[in-house]
Residue frames relative to the residue before (quaternion, step in Angstrom):
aa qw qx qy qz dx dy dz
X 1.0000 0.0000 0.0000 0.0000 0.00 0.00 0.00
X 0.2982 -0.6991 0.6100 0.2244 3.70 -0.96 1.07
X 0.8167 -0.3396 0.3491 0.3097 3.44 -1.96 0.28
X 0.7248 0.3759 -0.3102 0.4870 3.28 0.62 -0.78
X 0.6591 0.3782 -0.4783 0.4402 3.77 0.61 -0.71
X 0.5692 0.5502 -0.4714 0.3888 4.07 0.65 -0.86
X 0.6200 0.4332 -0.4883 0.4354 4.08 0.80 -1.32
X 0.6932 0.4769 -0.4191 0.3412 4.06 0.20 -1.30
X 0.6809 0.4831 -0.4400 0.3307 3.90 0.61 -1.03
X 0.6076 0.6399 -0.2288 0.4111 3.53 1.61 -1.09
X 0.6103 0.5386 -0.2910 0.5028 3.55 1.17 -0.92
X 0.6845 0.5839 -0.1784 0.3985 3.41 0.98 -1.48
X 0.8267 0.4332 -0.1332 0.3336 2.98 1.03 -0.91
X 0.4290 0.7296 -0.2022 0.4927 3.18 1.90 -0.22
X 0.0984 0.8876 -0.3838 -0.2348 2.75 1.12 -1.98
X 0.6249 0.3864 -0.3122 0.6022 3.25 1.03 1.29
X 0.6353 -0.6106 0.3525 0.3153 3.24 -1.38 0.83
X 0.0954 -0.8730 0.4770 0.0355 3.75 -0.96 1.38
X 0.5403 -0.6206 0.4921 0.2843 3.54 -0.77 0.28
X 0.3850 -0.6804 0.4335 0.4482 3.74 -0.47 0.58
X 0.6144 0.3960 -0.5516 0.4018 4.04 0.21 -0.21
X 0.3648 0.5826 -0.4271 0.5874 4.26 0.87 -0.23
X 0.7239 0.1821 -0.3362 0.5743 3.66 -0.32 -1.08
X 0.7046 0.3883 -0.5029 0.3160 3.62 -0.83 -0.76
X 0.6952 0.5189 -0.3691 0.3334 3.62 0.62 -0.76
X 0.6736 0.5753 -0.2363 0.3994 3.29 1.28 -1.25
X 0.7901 0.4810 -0.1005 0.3664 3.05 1.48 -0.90
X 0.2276 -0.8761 0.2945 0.3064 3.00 1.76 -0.61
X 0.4904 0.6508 -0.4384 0.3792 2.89 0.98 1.42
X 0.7062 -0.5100 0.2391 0.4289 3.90 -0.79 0.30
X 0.3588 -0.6485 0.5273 0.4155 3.74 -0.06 0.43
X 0.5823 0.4519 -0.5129 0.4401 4.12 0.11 -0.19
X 0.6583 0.5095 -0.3345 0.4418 3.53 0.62 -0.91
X 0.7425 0.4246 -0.3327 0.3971 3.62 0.56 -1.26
X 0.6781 0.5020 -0.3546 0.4030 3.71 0.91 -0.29
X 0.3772 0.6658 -0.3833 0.5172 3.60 1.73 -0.19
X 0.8015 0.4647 -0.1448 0.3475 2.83 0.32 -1.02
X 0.5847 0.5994 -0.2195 0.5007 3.36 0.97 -1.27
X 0.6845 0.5177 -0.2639 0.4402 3.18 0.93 -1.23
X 0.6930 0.4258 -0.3103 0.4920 3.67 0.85 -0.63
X 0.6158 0.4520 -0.4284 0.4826 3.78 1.29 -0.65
X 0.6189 0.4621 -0.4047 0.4896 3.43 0.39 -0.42
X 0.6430 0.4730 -0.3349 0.5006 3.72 0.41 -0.40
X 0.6926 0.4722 -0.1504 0.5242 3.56 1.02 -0.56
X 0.0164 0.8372 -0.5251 -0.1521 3.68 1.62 -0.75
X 0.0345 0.6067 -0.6924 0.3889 2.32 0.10 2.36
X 0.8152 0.1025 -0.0558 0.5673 3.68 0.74 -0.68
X 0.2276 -0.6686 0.7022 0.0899 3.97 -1.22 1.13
X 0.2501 -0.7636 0.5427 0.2447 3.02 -1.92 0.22
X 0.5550 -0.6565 0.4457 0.2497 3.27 -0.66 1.10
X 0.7567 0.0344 0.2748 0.5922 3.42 0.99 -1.23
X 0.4582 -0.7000 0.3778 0.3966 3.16 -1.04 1.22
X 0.8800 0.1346 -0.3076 0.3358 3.10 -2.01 0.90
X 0.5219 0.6881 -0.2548 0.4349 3.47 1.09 0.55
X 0.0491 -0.8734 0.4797 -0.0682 4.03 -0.28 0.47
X 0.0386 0.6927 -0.7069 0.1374 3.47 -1.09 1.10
X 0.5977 -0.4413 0.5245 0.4159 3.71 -1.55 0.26
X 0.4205 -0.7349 0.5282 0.0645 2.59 -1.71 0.45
């Protein structure tokens, strides 16, 4: 599983809007990596923000 599917299963599962240092913890992944990513879901609007600095699926 790549970064981006682990950030969506992590968002999903929470079920509430997270901050990317939140995802990286939850996910156990590198926080450089989770914003890579983020950056491409968000480019992909795969993920919206509810609030600034904050993320959930879309």
């Amino acid at each position: 599983m790549d970064a981006k599917e682990t950030i969506i299963k992590v968002m999903k599962s929470e079920g509430k809007p997270l901050s990317a240092g939140q995802i990286a913890e939850l996910a156990g992944l590198d926080r450089k990596e989770v914003d890579k990513a983020m950056k491409v879901l968000k480019e992909e609007e795969k993920i919206v923000s509810p609030k600034r600095c904050y993320w959930e699926p879309k």
